[in-house]
Every structure is written in structure tokens, then in C-alpha cells.
C-alpha positions as CSV (number, residue, x, y, z in Angstrom):
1,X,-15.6,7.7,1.4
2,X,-15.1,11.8,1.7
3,X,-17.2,12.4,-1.1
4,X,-20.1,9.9,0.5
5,X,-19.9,11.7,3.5
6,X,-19.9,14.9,2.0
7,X,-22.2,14.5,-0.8
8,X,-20.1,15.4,-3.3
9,X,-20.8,15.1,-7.3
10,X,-20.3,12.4,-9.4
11,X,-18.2,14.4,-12.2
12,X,-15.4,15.8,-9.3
13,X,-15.4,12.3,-7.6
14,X,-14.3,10.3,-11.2
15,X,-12.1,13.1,-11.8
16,X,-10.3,13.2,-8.5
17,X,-9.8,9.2,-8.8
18,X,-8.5,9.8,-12.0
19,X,-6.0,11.9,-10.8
20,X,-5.0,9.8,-7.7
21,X,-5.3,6.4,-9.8
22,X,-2.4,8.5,-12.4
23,X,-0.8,9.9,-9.0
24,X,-0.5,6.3,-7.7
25,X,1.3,4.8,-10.5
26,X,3.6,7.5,-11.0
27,X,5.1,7.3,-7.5
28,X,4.6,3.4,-6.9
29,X,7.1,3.8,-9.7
30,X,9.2,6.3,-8.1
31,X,8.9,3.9,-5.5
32,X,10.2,1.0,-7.0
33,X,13.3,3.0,-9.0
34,X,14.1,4.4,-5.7
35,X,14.1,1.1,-4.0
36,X,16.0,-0.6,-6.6
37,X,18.8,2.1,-6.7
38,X,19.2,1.4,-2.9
39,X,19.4,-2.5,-3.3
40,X,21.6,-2.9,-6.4
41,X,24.1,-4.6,-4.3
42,X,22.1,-6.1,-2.8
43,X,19.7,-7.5,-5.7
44,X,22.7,-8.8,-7.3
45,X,23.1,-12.0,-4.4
46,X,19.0,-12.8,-4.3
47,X,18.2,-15.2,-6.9
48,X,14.5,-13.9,-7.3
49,X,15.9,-10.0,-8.2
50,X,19.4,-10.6,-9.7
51,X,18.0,-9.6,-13.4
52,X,16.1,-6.3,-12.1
53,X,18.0,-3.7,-14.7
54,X,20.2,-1.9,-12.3
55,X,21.2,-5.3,-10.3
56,X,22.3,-6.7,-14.0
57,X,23.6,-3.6,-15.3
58,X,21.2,-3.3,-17.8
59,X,21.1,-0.3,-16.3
60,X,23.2,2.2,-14.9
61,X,22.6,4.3,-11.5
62,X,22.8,7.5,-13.3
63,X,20.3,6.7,-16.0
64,X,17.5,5.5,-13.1
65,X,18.2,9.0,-11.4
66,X,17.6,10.3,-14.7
67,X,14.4,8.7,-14.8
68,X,13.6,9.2,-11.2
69,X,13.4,13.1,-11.9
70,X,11.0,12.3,-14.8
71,X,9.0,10.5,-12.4
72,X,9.0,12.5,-9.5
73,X,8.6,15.4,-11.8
74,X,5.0,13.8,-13.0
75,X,4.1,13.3,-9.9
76,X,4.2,16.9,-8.9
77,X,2.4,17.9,-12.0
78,X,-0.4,15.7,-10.7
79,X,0.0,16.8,-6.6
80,X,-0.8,20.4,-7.9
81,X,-3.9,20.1,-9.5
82,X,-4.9,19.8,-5.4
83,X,-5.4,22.3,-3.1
84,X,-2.9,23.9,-1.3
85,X,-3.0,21.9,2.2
86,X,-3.3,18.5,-0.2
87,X,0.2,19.8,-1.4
88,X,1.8,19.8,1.2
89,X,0.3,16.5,3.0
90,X,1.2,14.6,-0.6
91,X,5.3,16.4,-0.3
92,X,5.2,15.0,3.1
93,X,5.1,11.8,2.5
94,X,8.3,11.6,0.1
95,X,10.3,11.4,3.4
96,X,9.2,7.7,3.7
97,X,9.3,6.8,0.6
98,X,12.9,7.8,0.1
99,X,13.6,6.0,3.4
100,X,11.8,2.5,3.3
101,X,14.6,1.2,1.6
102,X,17.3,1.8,4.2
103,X,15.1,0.1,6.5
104,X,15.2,-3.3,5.5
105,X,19.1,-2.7,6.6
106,X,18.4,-1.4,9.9
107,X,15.6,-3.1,11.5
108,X,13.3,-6.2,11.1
109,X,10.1,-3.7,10.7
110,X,10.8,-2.6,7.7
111,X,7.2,-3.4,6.2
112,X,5.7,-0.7,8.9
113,X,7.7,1.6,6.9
114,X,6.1,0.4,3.8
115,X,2.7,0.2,5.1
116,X,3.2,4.1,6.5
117,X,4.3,5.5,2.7
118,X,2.1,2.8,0.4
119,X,-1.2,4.0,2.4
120,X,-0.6,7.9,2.8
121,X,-4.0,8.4,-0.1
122,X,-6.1,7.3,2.9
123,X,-5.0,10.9,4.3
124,X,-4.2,12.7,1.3
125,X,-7.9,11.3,-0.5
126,X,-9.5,13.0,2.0
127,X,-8.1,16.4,2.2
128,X,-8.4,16.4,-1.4
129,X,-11.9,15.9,-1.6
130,X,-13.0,18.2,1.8
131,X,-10.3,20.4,1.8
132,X,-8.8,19.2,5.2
133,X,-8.1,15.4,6.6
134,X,-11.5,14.0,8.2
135,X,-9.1,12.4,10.9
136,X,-12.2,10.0,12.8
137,X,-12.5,8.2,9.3
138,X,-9.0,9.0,7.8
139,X,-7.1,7.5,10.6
140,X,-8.8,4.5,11.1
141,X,-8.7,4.0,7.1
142,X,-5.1,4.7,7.2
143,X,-4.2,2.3,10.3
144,X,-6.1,-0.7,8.5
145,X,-3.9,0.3,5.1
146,X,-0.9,-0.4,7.3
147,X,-2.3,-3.5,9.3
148,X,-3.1,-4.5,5.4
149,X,0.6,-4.2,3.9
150,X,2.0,-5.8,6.7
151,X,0.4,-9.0,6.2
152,X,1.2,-9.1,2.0
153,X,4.3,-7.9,2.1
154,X,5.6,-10.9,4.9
155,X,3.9,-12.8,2.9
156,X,5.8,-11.7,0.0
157,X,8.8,-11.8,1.7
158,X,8.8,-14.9,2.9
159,X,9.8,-15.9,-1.1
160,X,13.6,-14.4,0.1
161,X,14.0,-15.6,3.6
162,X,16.9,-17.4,3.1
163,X,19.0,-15.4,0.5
164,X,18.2,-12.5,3.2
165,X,19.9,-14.6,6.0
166,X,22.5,-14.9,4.0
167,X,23.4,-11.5,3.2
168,X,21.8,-9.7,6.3
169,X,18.5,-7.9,5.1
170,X,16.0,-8.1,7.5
171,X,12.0,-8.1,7.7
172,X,9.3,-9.2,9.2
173,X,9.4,-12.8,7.8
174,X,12.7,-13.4,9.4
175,X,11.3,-11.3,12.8
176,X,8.1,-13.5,13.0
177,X,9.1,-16.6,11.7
178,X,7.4,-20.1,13.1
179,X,4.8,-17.5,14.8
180,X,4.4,-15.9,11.1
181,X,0.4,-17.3,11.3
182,X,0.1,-16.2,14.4
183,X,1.1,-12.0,13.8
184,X,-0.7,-12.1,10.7
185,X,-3.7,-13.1,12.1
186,X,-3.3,-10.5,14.8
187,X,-2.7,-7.6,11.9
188,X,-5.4,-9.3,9.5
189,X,-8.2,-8.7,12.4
190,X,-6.4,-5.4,12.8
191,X,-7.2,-4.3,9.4
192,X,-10.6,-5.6,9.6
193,X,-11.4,-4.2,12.6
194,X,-10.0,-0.9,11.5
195,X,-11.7,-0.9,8.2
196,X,-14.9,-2.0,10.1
197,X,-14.5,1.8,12.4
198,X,-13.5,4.2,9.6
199,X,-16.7,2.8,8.1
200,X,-18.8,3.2,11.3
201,X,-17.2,6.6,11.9
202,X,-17.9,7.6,8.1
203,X,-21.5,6.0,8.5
204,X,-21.3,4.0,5.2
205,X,-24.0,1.6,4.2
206,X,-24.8,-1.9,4.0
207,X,-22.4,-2.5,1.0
208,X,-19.5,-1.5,2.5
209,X,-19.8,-3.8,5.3
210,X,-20.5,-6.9,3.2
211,X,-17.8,-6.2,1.0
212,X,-15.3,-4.1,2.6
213,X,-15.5,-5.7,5.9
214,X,-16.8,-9.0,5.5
215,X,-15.8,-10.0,1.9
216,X,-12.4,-8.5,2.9
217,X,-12.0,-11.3,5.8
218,X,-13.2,-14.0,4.2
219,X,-10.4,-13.7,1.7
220,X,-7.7,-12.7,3.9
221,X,-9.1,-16.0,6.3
222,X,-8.5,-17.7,2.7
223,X,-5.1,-16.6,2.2
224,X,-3.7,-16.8,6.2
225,X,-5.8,-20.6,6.2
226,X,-4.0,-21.9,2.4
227,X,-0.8,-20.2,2.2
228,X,2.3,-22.2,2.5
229,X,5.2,-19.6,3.8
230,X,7.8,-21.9,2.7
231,X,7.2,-22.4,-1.0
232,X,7.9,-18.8,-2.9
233,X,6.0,-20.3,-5.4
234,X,2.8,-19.7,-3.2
235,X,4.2,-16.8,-1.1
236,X,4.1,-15.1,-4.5
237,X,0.7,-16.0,-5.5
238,X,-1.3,-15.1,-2.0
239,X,0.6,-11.8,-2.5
240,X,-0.8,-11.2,-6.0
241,X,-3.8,-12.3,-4.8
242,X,-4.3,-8.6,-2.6
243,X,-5.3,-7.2,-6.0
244,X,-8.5,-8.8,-4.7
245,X,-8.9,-7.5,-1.3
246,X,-8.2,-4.4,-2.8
247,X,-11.3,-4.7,-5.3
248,X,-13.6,-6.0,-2.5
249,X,-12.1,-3.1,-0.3
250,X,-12.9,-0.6,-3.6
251,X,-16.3,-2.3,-4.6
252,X,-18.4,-1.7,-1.0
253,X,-17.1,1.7,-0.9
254,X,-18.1,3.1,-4.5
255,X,-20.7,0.7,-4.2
256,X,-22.3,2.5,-1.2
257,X,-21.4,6.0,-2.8
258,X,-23.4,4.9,-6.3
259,X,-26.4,4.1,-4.6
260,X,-26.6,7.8,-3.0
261,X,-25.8,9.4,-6.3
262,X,-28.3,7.3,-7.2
263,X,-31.3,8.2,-5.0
């Protein structure tokens, strides 16, 4: 979206993707290791993660912060290739994603957390590409990221509800719970709707609208219409099934970009 606004060249776009599509699964990674070093205790009493490595001792703590540094190590080599004031936006975010994990023990939001770390490349994309945030499209972009994760990731956590009963996690699946339908119909029109201004503020083209907009509520009407919260089995698929809003989220935006580059 920067570099269709800003006109940008083909040859920097692919290569700043490349770098943020490395970026991403570096610190999703980080992510996870971090998480999982939290929640060994924790992981050892839920059926679904009892056989994660450091929950079975496969494992030890000290070998996963051994691997953490690798991690967060990679990750830095790929945050400087960025200009300065992308630097320091990228570090910032590191606060949250060392903290989402505490959450879960403090508060039944903890998927607002989430939502605020797993979307920071709406912000960061942009300063990369124009050398500052474009906040009227960045914000928006990054508000309907977080409206996004919190409707998959009660979804996905509605596969642990009652182990987490049991041994006092919290989350939004707990917090909403009969009225589940209900919030994540509120924060599925949120992300639309959001989605929807960033693109309106960014002034994208009919592509993005079909696909990002439209396409994207069609298929979250699909999952919030068919998805039964009390079979995991189900809760897990709907989840995995984002992998698709993400593509028609991905596929109006670079659409709308290769037909400029194109004309």
C-alpha cells in the first residue's frame, strides 16, 4: 500500500517484502519460543500442548534461550537493512512481544495484546517504504490487523476453554463466552470497516475493494456463520482457515499495485 501511494519501483517493493516476509518468520518464531518458555508449566496440564518440546522436556529452558538469541539475533540482521527511524519503530515492538505471554495470566484480553505485537508491519511496512509512518492509512491498517487477530485467535482458543478453567489461564473465549458470535461479529465488521478506510485513505483501486474488503467479509461471514466453538476439531480448522483472509487481504492490495506498475 506505501509503495502504491508513493509510486514506488517494482525491484525495491519485491525486495522490501522479501525482507519483511524473512523478518516475519524469524520473530513469529521468536514469538512462539518466547511464549512457550513462559507456559512450560503451564503447557504441561493442556492436553492439546503437553508434547510442545519444552512442556515434554524434550527440551530444556536453557537450550530455547540459546536459540532465542539465534533468533532474535536474525532478526536484527534483517531490521537493519531499514532505515534508521524503521529501527527503532521494529525494536519497539519487542516490548509486546516479550509481554503477550504474561497476559493470558493477568487479564481475559490477552488476544489485544496479541493483535497489538502480531500486526506492528502495518506501521513498520510503511516507514520502511516512505521513510516515516503514513499514520491516515497505517493506523486504520493496523486497527483492522488487531480487530482481525482477535476474532482467530478466540476462535483458536476456544479449542482450550476448559483445560484453561481448570488451571486459570484466561482469554477472550472464556471472557465472551455464549455471546462469543456476538463480539466477533462486532470485531469482524471492525476489521472490515477498518480495512475498508485505510484503503479509502490510501485511495486504492477497485481490486482492493473486491478482494480486500468484500472477499475478506464473505469469508469471515463464512467462518462466524459455520464455525462450531465447541468442537476444537473445528475451532482449529476456521483458524487455519485465516491463511485465506490473509491471501484475499494480500491479493487486492498487490493486485491494485500491479496494475499501476503496469500502466
Amino acid at each position: 500500500m506505501a509503495s502504491y501511494s508513493g509510486h514506488l519501483l517494482w525491484t525495491s517493493t519485491l525486495y522490501t517484502i522479501g525482507l519483511f516476509g524473512t523478518g516475519a518468520i524469524i520473530m513469529r518464531g521468536a514469538g512462539c519460543t518466547i511464549n512457550d518458555l513462559w507456559d512450560r508449566n503451564i503447557d504441561k496440564k493442556v492436553e492439546r500442548t503437553k508434547v510442545r518440546p519444552l512442556a515434554s522436556g524434550v527440551i530444556t529452558p536453557s537450550q530455547a534461550i540459546a536459540f532465542l538469541g539465534l533468533q532474535l539475533g536474525a532478526g536484527l540482521a534483517v531490521l537493519t537493512q531499514l532505515n534508521v527511524y524503521s529501527i527503532l519503530l521494529g525494536a519497539s515492538s519487542l516490548s509486546l512481544v516479550v509481554t503477550y505471554p504474561f497476559m493470558k495470566r493477568i487479564t481475559y484480553w490477552p488476544q489485544v495484546v496479541l493483535g497489538l505485537a502480531f500486526n506492528w508491519g502495518a506501521l513498520l511496512g510503511s516507514s520502511a517504504m516512505l521513510g516515516t509512518v503514513n499514520w491516515p492509512v497505517a493506523l486504520p491498517l493496523y486497527a483492522s490487523g488487531v480487530c482481525w487477530t482477535l476474532v482467530y485467535d478466540t476462535i483458536y482458543a476456544h479449542q482450550d476453554k476448559k483445560d484453561d478453567v481448570k488451571i486459570g489461564v484466561k482469554s477472550t473465549a472464556l471472557r465472551f463466552g455464549e455471546k462469543t458470535p456476538q463480539f466477533l461479529t462486532m470485531f469482524s465488521t471492525g476489521m472490515v470497516s477498518m480495512m475498508a478506510l485505510a484503503g479509502y485513505m490510501n485511495d486504492q483501486g477497485s481490486l482492493f475493494y473486491a478482494l480486500s474488503v468484500a472477499g475478506v467479509a464473505a469469508h469471515l461471514g463464512w467462518q462466524l456463520k459455520t464455525v462450531d466453538y465447541n468442537n476444537p476439531t473445528d475451532c482449529w480448522s476456521k483458524f487455519a482457515s485465516n491463511k485465506w483472509t490473509g491471501a484475499l487481504v494480500f491479493s487486492g492490495i498487490a493486485g491494485d499495485y500491479v496494475l499501476q506498475v503496469a500502466h
